[in-house]
N, C-alpha and C positions, 0 to 999 in steps of 0.2 A: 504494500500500500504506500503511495506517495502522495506524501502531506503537501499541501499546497504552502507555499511561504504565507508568514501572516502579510497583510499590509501594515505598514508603520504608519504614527498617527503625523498628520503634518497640521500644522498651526500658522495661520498669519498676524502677524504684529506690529507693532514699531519700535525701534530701537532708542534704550533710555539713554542710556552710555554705552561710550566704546573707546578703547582705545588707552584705558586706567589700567586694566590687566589684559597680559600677554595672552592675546588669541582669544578672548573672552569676551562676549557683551551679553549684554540685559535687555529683554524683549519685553515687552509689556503687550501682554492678549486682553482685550476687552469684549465683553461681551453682555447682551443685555437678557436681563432673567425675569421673571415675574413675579411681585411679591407676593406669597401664598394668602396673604390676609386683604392686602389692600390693591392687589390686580395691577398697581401702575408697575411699567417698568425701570428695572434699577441695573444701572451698568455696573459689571464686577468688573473687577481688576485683578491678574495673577501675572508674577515677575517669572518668567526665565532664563538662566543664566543658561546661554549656547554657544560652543562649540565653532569658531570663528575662525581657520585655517590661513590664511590669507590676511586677518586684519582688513578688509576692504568696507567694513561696517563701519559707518558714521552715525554719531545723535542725530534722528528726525526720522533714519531710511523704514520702509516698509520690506519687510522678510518674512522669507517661509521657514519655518524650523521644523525639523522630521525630528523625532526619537531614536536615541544613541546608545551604546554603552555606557555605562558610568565612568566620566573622566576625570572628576575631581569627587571631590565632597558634596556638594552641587549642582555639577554639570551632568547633567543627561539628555541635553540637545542638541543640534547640528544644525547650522545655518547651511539651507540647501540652496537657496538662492535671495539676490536682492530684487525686487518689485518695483520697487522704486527709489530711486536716491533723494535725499533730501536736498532742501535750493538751499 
């Protein structure tokens, strides 16, 4: 029997910082949820520290990060690619 590979999970975001630690930045995913009692929507916020090979991540850009091996204490995502660069 041949298992199918899983799909890895990919996330898009914006970059908070880059360029403070080597091959590192901090992605910020936002997304908007419902509040269970009061129905409006409420945008969450969760930080990723990913996986930045190249260092070509700047503060503003928009990126896609895939799920990684664990490569620090922290890191378990991979900037797969950049979306958009910031002005």
């Amino acid at each position: 029997m041949a298992e199918a590979k899983k799909q890895k999970k990919t996330l898009v975001g914006s970059v908070l910082s880059g360029g403070k630690t080597a091959k590192t930045v901090i992605v910020s995913i936002e997304r908007l949820s419902k509040h269970p009692f009061y129905g409006k929507y409420v945008k969450r916020r969760v930080k990723y520290m990913a996986h930045d090979e190249k260092s070509e991540c700047a503060a503003g850009d928009k990126v896609m990060i895939v799920e990684a091996r664990p490569m620090s204490r922290l890191k378990r995502w991979r900037v797969k690619e950049i979306l958009e660069k910031a002005r």
